[in-house]
C-alpha positions as CSV (number, residue, x, y, z in Angstrom):
1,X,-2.6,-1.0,-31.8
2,X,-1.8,-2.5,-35.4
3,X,1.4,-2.0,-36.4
4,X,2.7,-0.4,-40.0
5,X,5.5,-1.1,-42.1
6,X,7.0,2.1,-42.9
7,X,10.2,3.2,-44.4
8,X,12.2,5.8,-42.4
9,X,11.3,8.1,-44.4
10,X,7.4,7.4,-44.7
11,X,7.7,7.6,-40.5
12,X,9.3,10.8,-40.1
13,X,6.6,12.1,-42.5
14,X,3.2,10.2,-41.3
15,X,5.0,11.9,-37.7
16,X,4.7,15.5,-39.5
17,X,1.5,14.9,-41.0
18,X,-0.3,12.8,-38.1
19,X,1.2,14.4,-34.6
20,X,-1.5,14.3,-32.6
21,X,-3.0,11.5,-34.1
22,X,-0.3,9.1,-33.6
23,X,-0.3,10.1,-29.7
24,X,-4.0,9.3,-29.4
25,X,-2.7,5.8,-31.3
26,X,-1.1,5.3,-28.2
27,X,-0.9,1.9,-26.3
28,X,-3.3,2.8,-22.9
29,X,-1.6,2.2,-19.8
30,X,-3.1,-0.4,-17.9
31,X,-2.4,0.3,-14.0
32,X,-3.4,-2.2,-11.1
33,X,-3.5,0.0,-7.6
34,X,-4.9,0.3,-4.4
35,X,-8.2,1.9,-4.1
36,X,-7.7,6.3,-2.9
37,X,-3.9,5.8,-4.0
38,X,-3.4,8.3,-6.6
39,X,-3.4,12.7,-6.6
40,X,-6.8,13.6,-7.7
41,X,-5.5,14.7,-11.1
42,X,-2.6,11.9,-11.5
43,X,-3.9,10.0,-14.5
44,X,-5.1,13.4,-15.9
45,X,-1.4,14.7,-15.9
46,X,0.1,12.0,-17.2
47,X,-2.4,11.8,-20.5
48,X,-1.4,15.1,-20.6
49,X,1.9,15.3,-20.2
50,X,2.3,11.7,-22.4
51,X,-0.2,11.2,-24.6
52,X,-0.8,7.6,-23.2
53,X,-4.6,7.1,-21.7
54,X,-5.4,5.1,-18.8
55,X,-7.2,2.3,-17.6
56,X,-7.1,1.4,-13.9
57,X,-8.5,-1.5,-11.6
58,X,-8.4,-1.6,-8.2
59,X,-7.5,-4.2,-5.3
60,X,-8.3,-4.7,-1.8
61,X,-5.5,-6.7,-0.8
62,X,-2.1,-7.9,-1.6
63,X,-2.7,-11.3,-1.9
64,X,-5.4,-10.9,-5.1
65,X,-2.8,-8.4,-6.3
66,X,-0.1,-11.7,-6.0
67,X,-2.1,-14.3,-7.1
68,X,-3.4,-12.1,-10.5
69,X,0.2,-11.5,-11.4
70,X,1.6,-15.0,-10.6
71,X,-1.4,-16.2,-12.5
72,X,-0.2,-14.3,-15.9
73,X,-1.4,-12.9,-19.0
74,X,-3.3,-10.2,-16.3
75,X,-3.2,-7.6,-18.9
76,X,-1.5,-4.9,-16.3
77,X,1.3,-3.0,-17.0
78,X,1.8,-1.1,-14.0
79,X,1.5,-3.0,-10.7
80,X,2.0,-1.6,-7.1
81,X,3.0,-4.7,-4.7
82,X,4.7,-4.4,-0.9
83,X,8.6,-4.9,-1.1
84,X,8.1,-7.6,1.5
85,X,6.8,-10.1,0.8
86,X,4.9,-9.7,-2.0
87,X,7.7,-8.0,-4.5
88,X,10.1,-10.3,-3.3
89,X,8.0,-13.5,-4.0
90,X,7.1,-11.6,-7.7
91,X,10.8,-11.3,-8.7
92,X,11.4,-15.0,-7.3
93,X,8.7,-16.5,-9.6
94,X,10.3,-14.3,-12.8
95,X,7.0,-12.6,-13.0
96,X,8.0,-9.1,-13.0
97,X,10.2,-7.5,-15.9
98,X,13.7,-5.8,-15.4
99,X,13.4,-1.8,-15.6
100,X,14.9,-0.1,-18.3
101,X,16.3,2.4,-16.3
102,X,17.3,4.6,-18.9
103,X,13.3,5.2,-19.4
104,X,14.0,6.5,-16.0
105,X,16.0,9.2,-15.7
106,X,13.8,10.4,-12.5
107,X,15.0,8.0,-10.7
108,X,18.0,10.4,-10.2
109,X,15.4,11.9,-7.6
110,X,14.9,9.0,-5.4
111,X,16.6,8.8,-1.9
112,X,19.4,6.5,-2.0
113,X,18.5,5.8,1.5
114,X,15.2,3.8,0.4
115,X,16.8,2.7,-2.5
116,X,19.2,0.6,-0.2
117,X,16.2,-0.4,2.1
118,X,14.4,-1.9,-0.9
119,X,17.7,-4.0,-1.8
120,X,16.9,-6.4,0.5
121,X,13.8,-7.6,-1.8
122,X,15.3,-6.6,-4.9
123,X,19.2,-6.5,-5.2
124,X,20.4,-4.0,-7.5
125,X,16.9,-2.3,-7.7
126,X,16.5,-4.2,-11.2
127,X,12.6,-4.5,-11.1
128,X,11.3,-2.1,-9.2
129,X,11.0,1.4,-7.8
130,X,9.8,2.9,-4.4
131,X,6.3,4.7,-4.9
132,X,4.5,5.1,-1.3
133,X,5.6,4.1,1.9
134,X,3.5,4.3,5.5
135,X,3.0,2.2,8.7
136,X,0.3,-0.3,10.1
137,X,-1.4,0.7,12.8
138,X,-4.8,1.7,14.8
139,X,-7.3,4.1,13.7
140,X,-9.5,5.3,16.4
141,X,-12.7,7.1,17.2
142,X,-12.1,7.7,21.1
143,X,-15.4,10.0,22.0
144,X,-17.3,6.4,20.7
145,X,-14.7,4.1,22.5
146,X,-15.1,6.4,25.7
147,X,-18.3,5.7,25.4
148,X,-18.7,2.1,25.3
149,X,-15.0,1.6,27.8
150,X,-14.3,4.4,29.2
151,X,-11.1,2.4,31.1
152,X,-9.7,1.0,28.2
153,X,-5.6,1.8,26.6
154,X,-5.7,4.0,23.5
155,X,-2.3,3.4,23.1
156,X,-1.8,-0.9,22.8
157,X,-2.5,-3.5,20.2
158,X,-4.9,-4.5,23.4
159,X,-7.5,-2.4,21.4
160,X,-8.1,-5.6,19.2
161,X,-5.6,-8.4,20.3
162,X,-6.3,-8.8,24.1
163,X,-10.1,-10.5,24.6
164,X,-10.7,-8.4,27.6
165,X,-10.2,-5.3,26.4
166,X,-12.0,-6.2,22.4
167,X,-15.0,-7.6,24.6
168,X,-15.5,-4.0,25.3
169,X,-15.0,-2.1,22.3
170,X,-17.2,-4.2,20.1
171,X,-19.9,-2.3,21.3
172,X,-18.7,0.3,19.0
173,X,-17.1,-1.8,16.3
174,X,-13.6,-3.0,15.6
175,X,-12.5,-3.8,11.9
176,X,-9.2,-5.7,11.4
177,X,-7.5,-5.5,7.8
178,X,-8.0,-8.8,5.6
179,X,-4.5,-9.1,5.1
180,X,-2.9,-11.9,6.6
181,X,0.3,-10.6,5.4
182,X,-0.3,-7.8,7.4
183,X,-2.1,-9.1,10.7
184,X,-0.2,-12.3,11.5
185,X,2.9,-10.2,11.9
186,X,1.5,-7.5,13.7
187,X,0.4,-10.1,16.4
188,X,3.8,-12.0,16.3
189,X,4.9,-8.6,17.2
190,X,2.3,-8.2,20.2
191,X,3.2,-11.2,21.4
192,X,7.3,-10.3,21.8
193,X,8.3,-12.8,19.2
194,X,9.4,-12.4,15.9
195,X,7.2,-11.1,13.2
196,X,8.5,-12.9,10.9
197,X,8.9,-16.0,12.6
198,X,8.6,-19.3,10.8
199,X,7.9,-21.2,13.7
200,X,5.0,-23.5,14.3
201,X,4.5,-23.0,17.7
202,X,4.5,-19.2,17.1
203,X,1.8,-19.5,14.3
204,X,-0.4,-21.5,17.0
205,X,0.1,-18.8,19.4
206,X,-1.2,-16.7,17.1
207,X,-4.0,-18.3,15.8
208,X,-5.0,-18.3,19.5
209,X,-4.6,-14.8,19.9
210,X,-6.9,-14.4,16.8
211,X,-9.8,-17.0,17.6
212,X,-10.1,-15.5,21.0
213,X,-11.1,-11.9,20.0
214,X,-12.9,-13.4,17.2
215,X,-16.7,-13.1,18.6
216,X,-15.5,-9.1,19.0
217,X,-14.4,-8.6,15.2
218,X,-16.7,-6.9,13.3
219,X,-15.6,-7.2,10.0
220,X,-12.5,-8.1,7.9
221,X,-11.5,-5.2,5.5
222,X,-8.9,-3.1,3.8
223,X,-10.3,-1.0,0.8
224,X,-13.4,0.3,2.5
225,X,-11.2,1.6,5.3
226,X,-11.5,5.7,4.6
227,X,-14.9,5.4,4.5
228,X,-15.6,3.1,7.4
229,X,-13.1,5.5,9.3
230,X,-15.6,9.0,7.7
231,X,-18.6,7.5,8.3
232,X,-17.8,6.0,12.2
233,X,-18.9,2.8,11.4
234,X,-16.1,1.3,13.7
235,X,-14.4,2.8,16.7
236,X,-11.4,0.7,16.4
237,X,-9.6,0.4,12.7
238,X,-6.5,-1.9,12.1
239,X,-5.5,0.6,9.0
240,X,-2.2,1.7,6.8
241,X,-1.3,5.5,8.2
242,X,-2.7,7.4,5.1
243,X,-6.0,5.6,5.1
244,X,-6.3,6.7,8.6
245,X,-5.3,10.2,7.8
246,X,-7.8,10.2,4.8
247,X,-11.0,8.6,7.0
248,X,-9.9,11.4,9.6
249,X,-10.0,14.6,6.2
250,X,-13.7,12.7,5.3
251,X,-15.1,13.2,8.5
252,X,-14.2,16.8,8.5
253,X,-15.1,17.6,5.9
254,X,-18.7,15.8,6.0
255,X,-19.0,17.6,9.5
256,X,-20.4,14.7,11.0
257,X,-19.1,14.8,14.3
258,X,-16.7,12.1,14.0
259,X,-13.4,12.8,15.4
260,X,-10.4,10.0,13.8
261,X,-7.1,9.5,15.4
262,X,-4.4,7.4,14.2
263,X,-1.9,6.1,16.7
264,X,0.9,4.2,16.9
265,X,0.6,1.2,19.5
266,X,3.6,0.8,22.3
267,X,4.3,-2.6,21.4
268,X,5.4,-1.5,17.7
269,X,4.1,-1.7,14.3
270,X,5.3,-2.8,10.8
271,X,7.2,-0.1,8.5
272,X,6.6,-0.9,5.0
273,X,7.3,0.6,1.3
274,X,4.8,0.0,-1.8
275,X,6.9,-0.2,-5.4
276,X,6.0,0.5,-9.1
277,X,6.8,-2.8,-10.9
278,X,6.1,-4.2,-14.4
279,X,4.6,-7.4,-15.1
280,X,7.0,-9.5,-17.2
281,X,4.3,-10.6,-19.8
282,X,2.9,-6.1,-19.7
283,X,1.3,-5.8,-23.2
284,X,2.9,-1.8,-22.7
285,X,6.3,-1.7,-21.7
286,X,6.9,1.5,-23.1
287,X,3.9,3.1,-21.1
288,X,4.8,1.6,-18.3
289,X,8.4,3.0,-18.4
290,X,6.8,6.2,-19.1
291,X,4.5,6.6,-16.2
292,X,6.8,5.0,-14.1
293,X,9.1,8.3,-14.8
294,X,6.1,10.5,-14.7
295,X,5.8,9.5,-11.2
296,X,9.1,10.1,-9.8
297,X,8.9,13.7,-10.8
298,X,9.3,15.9,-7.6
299,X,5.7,17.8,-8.5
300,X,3.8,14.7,-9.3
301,X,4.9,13.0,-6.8
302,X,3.9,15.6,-3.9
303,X,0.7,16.0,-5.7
304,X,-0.1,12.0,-4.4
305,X,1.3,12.3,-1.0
306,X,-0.8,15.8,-0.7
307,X,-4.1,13.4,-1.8
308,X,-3.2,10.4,0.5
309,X,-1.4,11.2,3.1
310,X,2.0,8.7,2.7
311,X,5.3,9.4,2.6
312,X,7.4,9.4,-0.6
313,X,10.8,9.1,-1.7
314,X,11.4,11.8,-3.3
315,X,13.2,14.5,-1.0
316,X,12.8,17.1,-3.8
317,X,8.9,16.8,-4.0
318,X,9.1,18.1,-0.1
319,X,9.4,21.5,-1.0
320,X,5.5,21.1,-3.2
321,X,4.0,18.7,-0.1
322,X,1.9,20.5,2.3
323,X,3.1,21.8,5.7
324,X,0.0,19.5,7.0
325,X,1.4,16.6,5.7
326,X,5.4,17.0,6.0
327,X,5.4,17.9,9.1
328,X,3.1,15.4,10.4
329,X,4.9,12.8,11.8
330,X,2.2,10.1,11.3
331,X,3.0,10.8,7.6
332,X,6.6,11.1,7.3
333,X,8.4,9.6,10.3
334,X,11.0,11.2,11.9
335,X,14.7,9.9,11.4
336,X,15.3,10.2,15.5
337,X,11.6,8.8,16.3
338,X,11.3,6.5,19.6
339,X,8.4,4.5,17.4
340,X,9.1,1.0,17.7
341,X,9.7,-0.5,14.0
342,X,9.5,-3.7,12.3
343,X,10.2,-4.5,8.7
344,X,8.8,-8.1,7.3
345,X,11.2,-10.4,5.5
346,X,10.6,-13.2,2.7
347,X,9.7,-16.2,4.0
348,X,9.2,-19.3,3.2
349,X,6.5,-20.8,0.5
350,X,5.6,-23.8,3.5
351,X,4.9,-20.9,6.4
352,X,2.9,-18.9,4.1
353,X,0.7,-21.6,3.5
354,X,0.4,-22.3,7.1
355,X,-0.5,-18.7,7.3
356,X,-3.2,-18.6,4.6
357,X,-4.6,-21.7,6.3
358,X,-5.0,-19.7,10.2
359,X,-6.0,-16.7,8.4
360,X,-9.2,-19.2,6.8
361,X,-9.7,-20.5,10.2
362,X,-9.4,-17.0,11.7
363,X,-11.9,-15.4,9.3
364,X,-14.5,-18.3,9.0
365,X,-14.5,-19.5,12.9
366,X,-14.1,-22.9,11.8
């Protein structure tokens, strides 16, 4: 937007003439998200409601979301990374820009509670504010694994992890996420050690856990998730909660048959929380500040968890969320639940490297 020299006076009256032309002059807001991770009229309601436009792209995993922003000059101004790690490592590199929290006087709605969880990747909740937050687990199809192994557990990490059991479900397709942030500590986890262990000899237990159920891995995917889920193109799903939730409303409503369960395996599974951050180099603070605050409105926010199916952390927007959704417990967990939980921790550049180089092995077979 080119700027113009104007005396006070000249402003106040260009506003009075111009009005809606200067909000049409606006700065667009440039947002970088996860694919299916916005209420169907979102963007709409925030043009609307601010006069800023929208432009969105879309990622498939956390690490292209890291490596754009640690890159620079990506062009985004709103960004949605994973406290752990990926936040974390953003605020260590200086690549993400202190909040103006006076641009944010929604964040008076925010529970305190998740607030203090997301301190331990960002002290003082300078950069960044909770926006989704959701579990990684399985997403089944069980009529099509029934089918195929009829004796298998619905319930375990087995599903995928444990060659035996995989051997048989391939017949019907398993997907695992392509997220090594994600599935390296999810089989740490299996394994009872540490998921986020920094040891060598517990990365080469896992890269043996991986290699063996290799031949029984369909594919490696995150974004194409709900649809794989909707269209029963895999029995077995490593998947976030909501995309599971999602596949499952796209089957119904396609009335194809395909029945979509999400569980929970007995072994545990990682808790996480997605953030709304700005990029420190974010050609549109201002818009950034502003849809930041547009989000953490009760009503806008209930509108997204309505659409996706994740939690918020709003407590106010409950009272606008869907029975279907608030009381399901997939969705937002229970403060008493028996679910095993585990929440992943920064670590070090040297064991994410080593990770990155299994995950490579793992995916390529070589």
């Amino acid at each position: 937007m080119k700027r113009f020299a104007l005396s006070v006076i000249g402003a106040v009256a260009a506003i009075a003439i111009a009005g809606p032309a200067l909000a049409q002059a606006k700065k667009p807001v440039n947002i970088y998200i996860w694919n299916d991770y916005l209420g169907e009229s979102t963007l709409a309601d925030f043009t609307k409601a601010t006069g800023y436009d929208t432009k969105v792209d879309l990622y498939d995993s956390l690490e292209l979301l890291e490596q754009k922003v640690l890159v620079g000059k990506s062009g985004y101004d709103v960004i949605v990374p994973t406290a752990e790690p990926t936040l974390s490592r953003m605020i260590q590199a200086k690549v993400v820009a202190p909040l103006d929290k006076a641009k944010i006087p929604n964040l008076k709605n925010v529970d305190p509670k998740v607030l203090k969880l997301l301190e331990n990747s960002d002290p003082g909740n300078k950069f960044a504010v909770p926006y989704l937050g959701g579990t990684v687990g399985i997403a089944i199809i069980p009529e099509k694994i029934k089918a195929v192994a009829p004796d298998v557990p619905l319930d375990s990490w087995d599903l995928i992890f444990k060659p035996e059991v995989a051997k048989k479900v391939a017949a019907c397709g398993i997907t695992v996420m392509d997220s090594a942030i994600d599935v390296i500590p999810s089989v740490l986890n299996y394994l009872g050690l540490d998921p986020n262990s920094e040891k060598k000899e517990d990365l080469d237990k896992v890269e043996k856990t991986l290699l063996a159920v290799r031949p029984y891995i369909k594919q490696f995917v995150t974004g194409q998730n709900i649809n794989i889920l909707a269209g029963g193109d895999a029995c077995v799903v490593m998947a976030y909660n909501g995309d599971a939730i999602q596949g499952a409303a796209r089957a119904e409503e396609a009335k194809n048959g395909v029945k979509v369960e999400y569980i929970t395996p007995k072994e545990g599974v990682q808790v996480w929380w997605d953030t709304l951050a700005i990029p420190a180099d974010a050609p549109n603070k201002e818009g950034a500040h502003a849809y930041i605050n547009f989000i953490l409105d009760p009503a806008n926010t209930a509108a997204i968890s309505n659409t996706v199916s994740y939690a918020n952390a709003v407590p106010a927007s409950l009272a606008s969320v869907d029975e279907a959704v608030k009381t399901n417990p997939a969705v937002f967990l229970p403060e008493n639940s028996s679910l095993k939980l585990f929440a992943l921790k920064s670590i070090k550049q040297t064991t994410d490297r080593a990770r990155t180089r299994v995950w490579t092995k793992v995916k390529t077979g070589k």
